[in-house]
C-alpha positions as CSV (number, residue, x, y, z in Angstrom):
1,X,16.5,19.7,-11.5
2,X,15.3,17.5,-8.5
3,X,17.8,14.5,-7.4
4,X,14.9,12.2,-8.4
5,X,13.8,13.4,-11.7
6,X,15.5,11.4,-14.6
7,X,15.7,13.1,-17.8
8,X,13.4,10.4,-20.7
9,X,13.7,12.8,-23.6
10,X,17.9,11.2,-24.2
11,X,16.9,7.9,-23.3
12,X,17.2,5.6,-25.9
13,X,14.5,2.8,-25.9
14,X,16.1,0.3,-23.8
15,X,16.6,-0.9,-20.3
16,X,17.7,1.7,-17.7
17,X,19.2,1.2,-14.1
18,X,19.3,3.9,-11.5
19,X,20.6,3.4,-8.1
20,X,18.8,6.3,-5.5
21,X,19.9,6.6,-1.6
22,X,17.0,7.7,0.5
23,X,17.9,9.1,3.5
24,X,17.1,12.8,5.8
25,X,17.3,14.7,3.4
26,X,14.7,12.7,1.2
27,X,12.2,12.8,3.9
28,X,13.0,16.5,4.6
29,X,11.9,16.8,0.5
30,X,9.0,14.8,0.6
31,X,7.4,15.0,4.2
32,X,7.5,13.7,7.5
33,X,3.8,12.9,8.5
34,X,4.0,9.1,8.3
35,X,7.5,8.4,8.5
36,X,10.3,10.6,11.1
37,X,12.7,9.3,8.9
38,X,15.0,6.3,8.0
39,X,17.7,5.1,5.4
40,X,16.5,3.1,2.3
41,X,18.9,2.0,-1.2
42,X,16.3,2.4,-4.3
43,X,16.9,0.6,-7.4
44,X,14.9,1.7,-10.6
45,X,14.9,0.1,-13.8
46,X,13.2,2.0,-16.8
47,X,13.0,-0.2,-19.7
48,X,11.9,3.1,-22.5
49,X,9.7,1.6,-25.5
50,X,8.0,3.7,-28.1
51,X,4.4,3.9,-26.6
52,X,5.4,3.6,-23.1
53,X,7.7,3.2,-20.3
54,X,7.6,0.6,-18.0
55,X,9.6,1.3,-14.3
56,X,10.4,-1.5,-11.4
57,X,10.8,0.1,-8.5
58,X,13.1,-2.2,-5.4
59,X,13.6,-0.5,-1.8
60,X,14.9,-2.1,1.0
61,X,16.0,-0.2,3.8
62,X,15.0,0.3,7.4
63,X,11.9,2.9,8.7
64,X,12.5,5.2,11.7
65,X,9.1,4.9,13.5
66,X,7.6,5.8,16.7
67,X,5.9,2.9,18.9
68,X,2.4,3.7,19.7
69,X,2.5,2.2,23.0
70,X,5.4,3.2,24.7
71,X,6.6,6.0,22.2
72,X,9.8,4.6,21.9
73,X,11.8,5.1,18.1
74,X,12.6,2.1,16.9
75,X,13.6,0.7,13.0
76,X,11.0,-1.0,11.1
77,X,12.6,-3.6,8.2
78,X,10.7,-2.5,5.2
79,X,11.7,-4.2,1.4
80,X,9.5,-3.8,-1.5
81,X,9.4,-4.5,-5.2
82,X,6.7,-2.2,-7.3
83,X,5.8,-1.6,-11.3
84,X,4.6,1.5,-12.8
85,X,3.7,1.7,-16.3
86,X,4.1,5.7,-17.6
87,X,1.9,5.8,-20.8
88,X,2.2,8.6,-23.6
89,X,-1.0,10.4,-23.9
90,X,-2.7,13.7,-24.4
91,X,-3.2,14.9,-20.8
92,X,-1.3,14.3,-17.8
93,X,-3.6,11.5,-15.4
94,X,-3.5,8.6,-13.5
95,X,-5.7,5.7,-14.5
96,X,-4.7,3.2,-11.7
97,X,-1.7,2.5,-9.2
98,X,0.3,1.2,-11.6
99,X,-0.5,3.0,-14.9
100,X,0.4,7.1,-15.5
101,X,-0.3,8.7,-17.9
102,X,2.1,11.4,-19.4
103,X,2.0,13.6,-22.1
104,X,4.2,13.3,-25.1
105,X,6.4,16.6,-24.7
106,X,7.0,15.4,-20.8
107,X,10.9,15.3,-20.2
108,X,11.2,14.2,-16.9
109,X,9.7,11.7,-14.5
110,X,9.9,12.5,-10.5
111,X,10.2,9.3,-9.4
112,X,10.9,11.1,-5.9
113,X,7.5,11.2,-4.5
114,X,6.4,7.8,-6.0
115,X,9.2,6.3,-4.0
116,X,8.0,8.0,-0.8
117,X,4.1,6.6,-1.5
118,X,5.9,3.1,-2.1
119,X,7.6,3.3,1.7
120,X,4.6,5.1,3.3
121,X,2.1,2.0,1.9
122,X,4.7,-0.3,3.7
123,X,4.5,1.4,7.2
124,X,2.4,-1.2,9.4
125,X,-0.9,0.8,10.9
126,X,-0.4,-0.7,14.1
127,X,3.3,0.8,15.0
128,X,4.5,-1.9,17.6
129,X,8.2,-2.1,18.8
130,X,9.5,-5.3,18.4
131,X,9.6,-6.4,22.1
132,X,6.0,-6.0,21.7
133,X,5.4,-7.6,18.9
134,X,4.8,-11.2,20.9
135,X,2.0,-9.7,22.8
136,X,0.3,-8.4,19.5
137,X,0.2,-11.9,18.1
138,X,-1.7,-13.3,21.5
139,X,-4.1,-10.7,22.1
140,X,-6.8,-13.2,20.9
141,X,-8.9,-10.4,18.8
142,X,-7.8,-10.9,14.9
143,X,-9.8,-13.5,13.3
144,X,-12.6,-14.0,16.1
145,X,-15.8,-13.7,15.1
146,X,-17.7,-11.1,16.6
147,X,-21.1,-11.8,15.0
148,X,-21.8,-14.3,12.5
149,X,-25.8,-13.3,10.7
150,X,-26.6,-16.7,9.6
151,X,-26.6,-18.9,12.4
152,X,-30.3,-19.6,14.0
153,X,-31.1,-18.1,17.5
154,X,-33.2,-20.1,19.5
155,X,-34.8,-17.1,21.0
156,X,-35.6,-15.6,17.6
157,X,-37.5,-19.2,16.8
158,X,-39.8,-18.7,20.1
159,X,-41.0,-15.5,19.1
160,X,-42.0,-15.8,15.8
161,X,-45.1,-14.2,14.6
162,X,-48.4,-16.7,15.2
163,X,-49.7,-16.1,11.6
164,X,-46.1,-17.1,10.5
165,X,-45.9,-20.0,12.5
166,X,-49.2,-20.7,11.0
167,X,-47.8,-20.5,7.4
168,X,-44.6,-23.0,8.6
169,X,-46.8,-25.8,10.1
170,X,-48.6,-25.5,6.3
171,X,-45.2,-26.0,4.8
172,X,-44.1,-28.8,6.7
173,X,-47.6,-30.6,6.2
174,X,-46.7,-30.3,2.3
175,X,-43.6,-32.0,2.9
């Protein structure tokens, strides 16, 4: 049995607390592509009902990440609070984000890989090391417009089409 798979056949239907530490080893399990590591406490709480069970996922910890300017490691601060509904069904699926569904005869939940999705979704795309991070904010590109559709070109009113600027003189006479 996985370190991160809780046994839900014994639980009785009430709230459950499990404390996880997430460190190498985790990241060894459960892959290295996004994250080279880092050192995160995980708090679960499965509150078991009859129909369904409903988990709260809190991690705080710190990221090991590579800067993508100057390639230096540095730790990225990374806290999160996430819920997961597992429903009972037929068929194993996933309806959304937040809701699973599990079949009835299902002991176990791996809690391990949702856990590492939860931290990966949390990684910044832009990995900048904090002595950086000042020059990120001024660069002057995030929230200029770059081309706006409904504002009138001058130019675009010189060359309309005559038989159009026939039609528009009609229009205006109406008025």
């Amino acid at each position: 049995m996985n370190l991160f798979e809780i046994n839900i056949i014994g639980l009785s239907n009430k709230v459950h607390t499990f404390d996880f530490e997430l460190d190498a080893g985790f990241f060894e399990q459960y892959g290295k592509e996004i994250l080279e590591g880092g050192l995160f406490q995980a708090r679960v709480l499965l509150n078991k009902h009859e129909t369904f069970i409903e988990a709260s996922f809190e991690i705080n910890g710190t990221a090991r990440l590579l800067c993508d300017r100057s390639l230096e490691p540095f730790d990225q601060p990374v806290s999160l609070v996430k819920k997961v509904v597992f429903k009972y069904g037929e068929t194993a699926s996933e309806e959304s984000d937040e809701i699973i569904i599990i079949p009835r005869d299902q002991t176990s939940l791996e809690l391990g890989q949702l856990m590492y999705e939860f931290i990966c979704l949390e990684i910044p795309i832009k990995r900048l090391h904090p002595r950086f991070a000042e020059e990120a904010d001024d660069d002057g590109t995030e929230g200029s417009v770059v081309y706006r559709s409904d504002a009138e070109d001058e130019s675009e009113s010189e060359s309309i089409d005559p038989r159009w600027s026939q039609l528009l003189k009609l229009k205006k006479n109406e008025n």
